[in-house]
N, C-alpha and C positions, 0 to 999 in steps of 0.2 A: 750852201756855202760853195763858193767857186773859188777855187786854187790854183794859178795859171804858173809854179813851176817844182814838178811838172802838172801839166792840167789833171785837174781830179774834183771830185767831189758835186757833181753836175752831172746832169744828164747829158749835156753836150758841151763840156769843159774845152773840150781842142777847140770848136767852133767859136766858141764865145772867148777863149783865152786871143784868137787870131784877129779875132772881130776887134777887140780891147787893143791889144797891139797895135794893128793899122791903124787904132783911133788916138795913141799916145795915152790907153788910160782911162778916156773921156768916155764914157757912157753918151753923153748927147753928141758926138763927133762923127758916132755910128753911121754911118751911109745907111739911106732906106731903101727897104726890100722893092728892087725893080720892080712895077707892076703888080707889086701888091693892090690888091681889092678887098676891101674890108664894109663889113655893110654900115649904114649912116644908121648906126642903135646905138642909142644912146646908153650906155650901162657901164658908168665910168670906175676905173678901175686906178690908183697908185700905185708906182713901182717905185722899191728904194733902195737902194744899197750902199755901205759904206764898208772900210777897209784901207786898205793904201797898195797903189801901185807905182813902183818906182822909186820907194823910199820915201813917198809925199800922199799925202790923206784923202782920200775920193772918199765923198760923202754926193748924192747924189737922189730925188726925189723927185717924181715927174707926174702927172697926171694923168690920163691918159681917157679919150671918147669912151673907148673898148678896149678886148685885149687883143682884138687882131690888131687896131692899130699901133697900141705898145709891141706887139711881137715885130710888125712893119717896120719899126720907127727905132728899134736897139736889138738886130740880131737873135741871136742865141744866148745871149745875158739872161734874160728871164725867160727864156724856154725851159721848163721843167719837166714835160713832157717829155715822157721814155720812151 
């Protein structure tokens, strides 16, 4: 669960609440990790999340090659890693 006021409930709640901010919200709006390298394996992974930010309902579900590429490609949002 991520709770961005104030951030909590995450391992990297500030990161990911700042991340969500710059993006209006938007999970897919995220800017990708500059120069991120993720290997070409295929071990495909879904990220989902839903809740509301803003007073309006994000629902959100994405597929992903890997999880470095999901980590690349949406910030600190699904970093769960402590």
């Amino acid at each position: 669960m991520l709770l961005c006021d104030p951030p909590q409930g995450h391992a990297h709640a500030a990161k990911a609440c700042r991340e969500l901010a710059a993006a209006g919200g938007d999970i897919g709006r995220i800017p990708g990790r500059a120069g991120a390298m993720c290997p070409m394996l295929y071990a495909p992974v879904t990220a989902s999340a839903y809740g509301a930010w803003d007073g309006r309902r994000v629902d959100y579900t994405h597929a992903f090659s890997n999880s470095c590429v999901m980590g690349a490609e949406t910030g600190a949002v699904f970093d769960l890693s402590g």
